[in-house]
Structures are given as C-alpha cells and as structure tokens.
C-alpha positions as CSV (number, residue, x, y, z in Angstrom):
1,X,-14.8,-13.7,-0.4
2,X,-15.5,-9.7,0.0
3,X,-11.9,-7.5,0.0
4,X,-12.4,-3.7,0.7
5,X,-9.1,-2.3,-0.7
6,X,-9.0,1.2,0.7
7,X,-6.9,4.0,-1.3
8,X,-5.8,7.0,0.1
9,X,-6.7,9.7,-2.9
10,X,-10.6,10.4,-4.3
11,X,-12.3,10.5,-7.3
12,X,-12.9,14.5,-7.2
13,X,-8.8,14.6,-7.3
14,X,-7.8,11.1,-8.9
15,X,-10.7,10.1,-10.9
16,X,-8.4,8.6,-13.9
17,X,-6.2,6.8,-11.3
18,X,-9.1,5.1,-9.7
19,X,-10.9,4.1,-12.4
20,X,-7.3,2.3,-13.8
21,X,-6.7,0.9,-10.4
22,X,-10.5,-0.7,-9.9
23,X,-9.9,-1.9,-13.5
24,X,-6.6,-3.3,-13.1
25,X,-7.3,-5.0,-9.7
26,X,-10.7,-6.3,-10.7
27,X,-9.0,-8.2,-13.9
28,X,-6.6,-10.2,-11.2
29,X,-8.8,-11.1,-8.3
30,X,-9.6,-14.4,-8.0
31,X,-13.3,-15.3,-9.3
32,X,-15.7,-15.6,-6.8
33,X,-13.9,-12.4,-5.2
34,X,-16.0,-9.2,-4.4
35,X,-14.4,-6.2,-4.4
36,X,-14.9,-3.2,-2.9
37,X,-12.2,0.5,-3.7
38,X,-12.7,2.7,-0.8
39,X,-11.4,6.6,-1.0
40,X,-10.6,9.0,1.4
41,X,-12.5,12.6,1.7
42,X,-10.0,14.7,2.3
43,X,-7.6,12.3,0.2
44,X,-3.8,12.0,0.8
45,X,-2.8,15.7,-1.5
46,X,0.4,16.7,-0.1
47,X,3.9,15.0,1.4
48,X,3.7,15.9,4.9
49,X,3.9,14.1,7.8
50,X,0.4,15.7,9.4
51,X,-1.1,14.6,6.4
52,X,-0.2,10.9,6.7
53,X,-1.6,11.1,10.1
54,X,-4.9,12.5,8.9
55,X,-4.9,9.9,6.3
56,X,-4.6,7.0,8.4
57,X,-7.1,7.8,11.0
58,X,-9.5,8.1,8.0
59,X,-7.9,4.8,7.4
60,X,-8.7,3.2,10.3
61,X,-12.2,4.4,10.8
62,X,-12.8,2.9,7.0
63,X,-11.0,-0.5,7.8
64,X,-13.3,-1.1,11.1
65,X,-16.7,0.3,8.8
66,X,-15.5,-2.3,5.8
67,X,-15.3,-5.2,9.0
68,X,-18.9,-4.5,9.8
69,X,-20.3,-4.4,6.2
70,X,-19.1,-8.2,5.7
71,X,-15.1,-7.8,4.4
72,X,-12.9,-10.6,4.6
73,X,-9.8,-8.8,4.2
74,X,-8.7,-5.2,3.4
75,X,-5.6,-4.5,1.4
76,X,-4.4,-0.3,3.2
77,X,-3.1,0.5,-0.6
78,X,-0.9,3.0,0.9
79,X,2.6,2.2,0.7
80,X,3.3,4.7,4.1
81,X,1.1,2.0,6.3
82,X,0.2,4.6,8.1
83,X,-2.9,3.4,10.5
84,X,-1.3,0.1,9.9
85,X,-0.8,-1.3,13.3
86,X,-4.1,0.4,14.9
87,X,-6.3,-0.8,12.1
88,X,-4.9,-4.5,13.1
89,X,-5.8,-4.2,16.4
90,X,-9.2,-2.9,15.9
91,X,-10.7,-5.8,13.6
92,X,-11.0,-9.5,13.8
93,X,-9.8,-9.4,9.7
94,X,-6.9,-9.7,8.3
95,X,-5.4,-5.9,7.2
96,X,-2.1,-5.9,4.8
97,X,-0.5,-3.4,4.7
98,X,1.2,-2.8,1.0
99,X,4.1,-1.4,1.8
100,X,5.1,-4.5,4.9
101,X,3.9,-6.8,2.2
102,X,6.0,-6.1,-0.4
103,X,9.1,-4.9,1.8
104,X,8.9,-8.3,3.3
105,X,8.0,-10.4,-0.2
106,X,11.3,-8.3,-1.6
107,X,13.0,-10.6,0.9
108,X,12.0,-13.9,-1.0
109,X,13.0,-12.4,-4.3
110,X,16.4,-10.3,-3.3
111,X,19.1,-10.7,-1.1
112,X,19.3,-6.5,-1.0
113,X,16.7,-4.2,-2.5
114,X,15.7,-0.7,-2.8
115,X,12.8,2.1,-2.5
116,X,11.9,4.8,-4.9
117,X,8.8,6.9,-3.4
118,X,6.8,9.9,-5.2
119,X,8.1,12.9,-2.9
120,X,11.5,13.6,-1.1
121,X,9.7,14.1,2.1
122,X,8.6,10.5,2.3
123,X,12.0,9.3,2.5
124,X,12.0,9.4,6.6
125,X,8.9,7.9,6.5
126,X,10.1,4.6,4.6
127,X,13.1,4.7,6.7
128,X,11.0,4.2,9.7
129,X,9.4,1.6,7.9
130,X,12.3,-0.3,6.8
131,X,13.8,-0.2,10.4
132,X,10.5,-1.0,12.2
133,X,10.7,-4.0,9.9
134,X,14.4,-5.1,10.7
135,X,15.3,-4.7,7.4
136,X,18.0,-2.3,7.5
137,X,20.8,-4.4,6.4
138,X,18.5,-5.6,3.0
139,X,17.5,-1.9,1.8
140,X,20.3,-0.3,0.2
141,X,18.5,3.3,0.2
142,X,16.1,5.1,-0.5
143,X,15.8,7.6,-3.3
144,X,12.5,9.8,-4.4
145,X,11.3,11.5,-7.6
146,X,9.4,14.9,-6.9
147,X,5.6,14.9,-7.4
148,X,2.8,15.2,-4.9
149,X,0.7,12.6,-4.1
150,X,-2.3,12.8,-6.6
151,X,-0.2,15.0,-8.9
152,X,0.3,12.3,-11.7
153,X,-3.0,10.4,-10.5
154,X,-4.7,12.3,-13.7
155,X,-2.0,10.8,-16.0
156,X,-3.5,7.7,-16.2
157,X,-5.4,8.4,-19.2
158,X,-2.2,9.4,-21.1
159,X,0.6,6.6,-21.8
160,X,3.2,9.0,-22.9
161,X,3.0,10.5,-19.6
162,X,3.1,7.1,-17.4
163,X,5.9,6.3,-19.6
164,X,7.9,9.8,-18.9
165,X,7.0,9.3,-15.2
166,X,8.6,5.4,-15.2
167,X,11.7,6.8,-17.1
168,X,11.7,9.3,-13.7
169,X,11.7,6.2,-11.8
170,X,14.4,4.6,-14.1
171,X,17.1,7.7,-13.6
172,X,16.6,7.6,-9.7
173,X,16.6,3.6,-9.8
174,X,19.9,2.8,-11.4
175,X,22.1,4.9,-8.5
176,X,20.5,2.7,-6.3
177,X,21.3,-0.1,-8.5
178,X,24.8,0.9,-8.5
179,X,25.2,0.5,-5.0
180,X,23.9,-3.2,-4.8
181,X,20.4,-3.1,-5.2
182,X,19.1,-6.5,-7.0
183,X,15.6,-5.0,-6.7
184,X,13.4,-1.7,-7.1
185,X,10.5,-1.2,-5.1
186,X,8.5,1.9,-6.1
187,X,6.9,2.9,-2.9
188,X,3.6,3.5,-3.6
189,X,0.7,2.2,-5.5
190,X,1.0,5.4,-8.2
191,X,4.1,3.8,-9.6
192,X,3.0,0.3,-8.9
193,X,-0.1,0.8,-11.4
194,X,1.9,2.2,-13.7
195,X,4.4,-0.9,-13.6
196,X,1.2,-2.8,-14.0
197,X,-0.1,-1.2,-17.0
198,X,3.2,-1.7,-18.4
199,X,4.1,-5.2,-17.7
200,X,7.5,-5.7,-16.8
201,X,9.3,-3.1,-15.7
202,X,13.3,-3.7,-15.1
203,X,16.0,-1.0,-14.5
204,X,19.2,-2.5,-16.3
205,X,17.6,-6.0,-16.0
206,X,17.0,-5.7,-12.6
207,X,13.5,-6.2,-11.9
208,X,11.2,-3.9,-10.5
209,X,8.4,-5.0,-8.0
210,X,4.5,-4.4,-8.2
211,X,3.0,-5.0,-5.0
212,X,-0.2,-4.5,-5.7
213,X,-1.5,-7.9,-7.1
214,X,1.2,-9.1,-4.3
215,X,-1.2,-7.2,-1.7
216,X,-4.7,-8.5,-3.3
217,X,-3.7,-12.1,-3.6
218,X,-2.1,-12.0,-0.1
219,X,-5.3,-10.3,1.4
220,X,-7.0,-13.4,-0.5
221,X,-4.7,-16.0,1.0
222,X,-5.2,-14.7,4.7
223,X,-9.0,-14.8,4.6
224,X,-8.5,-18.4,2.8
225,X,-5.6,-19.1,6.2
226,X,-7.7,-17.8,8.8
227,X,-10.4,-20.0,8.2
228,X,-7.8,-23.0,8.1
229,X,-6.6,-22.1,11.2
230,X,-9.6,-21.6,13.3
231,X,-10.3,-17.7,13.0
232,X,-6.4,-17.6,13.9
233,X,-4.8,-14.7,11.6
234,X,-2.9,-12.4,13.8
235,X,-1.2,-12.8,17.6
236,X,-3.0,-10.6,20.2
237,X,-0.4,-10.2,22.4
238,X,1.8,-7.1,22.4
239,X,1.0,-4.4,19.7
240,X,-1.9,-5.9,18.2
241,X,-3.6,-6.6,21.1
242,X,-7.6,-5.8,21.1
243,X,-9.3,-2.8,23.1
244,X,-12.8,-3.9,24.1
245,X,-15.5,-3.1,21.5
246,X,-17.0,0.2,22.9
247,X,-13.1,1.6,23.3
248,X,-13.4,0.8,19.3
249,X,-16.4,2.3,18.7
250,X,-15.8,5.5,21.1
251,X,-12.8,6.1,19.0
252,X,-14.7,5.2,15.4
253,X,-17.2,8.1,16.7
254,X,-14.5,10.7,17.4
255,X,-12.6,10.0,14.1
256,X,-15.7,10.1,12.2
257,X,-16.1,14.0,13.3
C-alpha cells in the first residue's frame, strides 16, 4: 500500500517539523505501508485567506500527481481542507481530509467538542468547516493561540518550547472546557505532532485529540475498503462528481504555472 501524505509547509521553512512528522508517521504506519511526505513550494507562511487558496490549488495539483505515481490514498494534512472537495473529485483514490476526519471521529468520542487553531484569523475558516459538516450543534467554539503557520515549525527540535506552546493550547482550551466542551481538537497538524510527541495530552482530564495517526490509519482503511467494495470509495453524484480526464489535466497544466 503507497500513501502520499501531503503537508502544506517545506523544508527551506519547516525543516525540524518535517523531519519530526516523517519520523513520527513512519513509526505508526502499518508494515508493508510506503510512505511518501509531500511539501508545498511556496508553503502555507501566513493566516490569510488568499493564502489558503494558493495552498490548496498546490494541493490539488499534488494529490492528482501522487494518483499517477501509484498512491493508494493521500492523507491533505492540513487541518483547513482547503482543496478538499476538488482534490476528491479529480482522483479515483481515496483523499482524507484531516480536519473532516477528526471533526467527524470527535463525534464517536464526544457528545460536544471543541477547536483550538494556530492563528486568530483561522477561526472563520473552521467555522465554515464545522457548519459545512453539520456540526454546529457538537462544537462549542472555537478559540485560537497567535502564531503563524510555520512560526513554531522550528521548535521541534526544542521540548521546552513544544511544551510552552501545549501550555498555550492548555490556557485557551479550558474556557472552552468551561462552556461544555468534553473534547479539544487542536486544529492543525503543528499542535497535533506536538500532542504526539508528548503522548497524552488532557486539559483538566478532558482529553485532547491527535488526528494525525487518526488520518493515516483512515487513509489505510479506505484503500483496504475500496478494494472490498469493488473500486467503490466515494459517491459521484453531486459535489464529487468527476470532470473528464483532459478537463483534469487542462487544469493540472494551468495550476502547475
């Protein structure tokens, strides 16, 4: 089984947080698995919402490229899912996206959770998210710490600073925990490595989630599913329906510059 888990930072900008995350994600695939870490050139460097969209039509170019190189499954390690939906419609391979999978996992484990993300100006974007999902009534807020993305991607190498940056997501958890949340999603994989590094994480013994061995071993399950159900993975009707292949590659050739 081959899974192409594309990140949205670099190595020129987040050299220590790659290195962590290919380390960390290659001790919990399954064996047999192949992995692949894909980065994006320019990466994901500031909070805006111009950015995201940047991002994810990199994203989608790279999800369509890791199709034809022989991927099973790609894990979009980008909490926004930004280039989500296209990047479904455009490959015949399952795409999960880590912030749907672990909004909609949280289910299974809380009757009402929570979302702490890197940057104030995120918080509209998980909004979107958590109402696109139909999960308004199960998110009791969301609430942000103030770094850029890639800012604390070099901290990786230092654990005094992964700690001061959990205790961060500690102070802005436990309002959230006030006001009902059972569980505290930190939206993004940043904070979900650090989690990881750090075993298990719990504001005021409410547990904190780490979607990203959720994502891996779901992207491992769906390959493992499609092939039990016949190449069957996703519906093609509505949203995810599929343009013909030269529509996919005119638009692979324009986002590829």
């Amino acid at each position: 089984m081959k899974i192409h888990y594309q990140s949205f930072v670099n190595r020129a900008l987040s050299e220590p947080y790659l290195r962590h995350l290919s380390e960390y994600l290659q001790g919990i695939k399954r064996e047999g698995t192949t992995l692949t870490l894909g980065e994006l050139d320019p990466p994901d460097d500031y909070a805006h919402a111009l950015v995201e969209y940047r991002c994810g039509y990199q994203a989608i170019r790279n999800v369509v490229e890791a199709e034809r190189a022989g991927a099973d499954a790609v894990v979009l390690g980008h909490f926004q899912d930004i280039g989500l939906q296209e990047a479904k419609a455009a490959v015949d391979i399952p795409v999960i996206g880590l912030g749907e999978v672990s909004m909609l996992f949280a289910c299974t484990m809380a009757e009402r959770f929570a979302l702490v993300t890197l940057n104030p100006r995120f918080i509209p974007v998980h909004e979107q998210q958590v109402a696109r999902l139909g999960l308004e009534r199960r998110v009791v807020g969301v609430r942000a710490l103030d770094f850029q993305p890639g800012q604390i991607t070099n901290s990786f190498d230092d654990p005094a600073e992964i700690a001061a940056a959990m205790a961060m997501l500690k102070e802005q958890s436990r309002p959230l925990v006030a006001a009902g949340a059972e569980l505290i999603v930190p939206a993004g994989g940043i904070p979900m490595l650090a989690c990881g590094k750090l075993g298990h994480v719990d504001v005021d013994g409410v547990p904190v989630l780490n979607g990203l061995p959720l994502a891996l071993k779901f992207a491992e399950m769906c390959a493992e599913l499609k092939v039990l159900w016949g190449g069957t993975h996703i519906s093609r009707r509505g949203i995810f329906s599929q343009p013909p292949r030269e529509v996919i590659d005119t638009a692979i050739r324009l986002l590829s510059g």
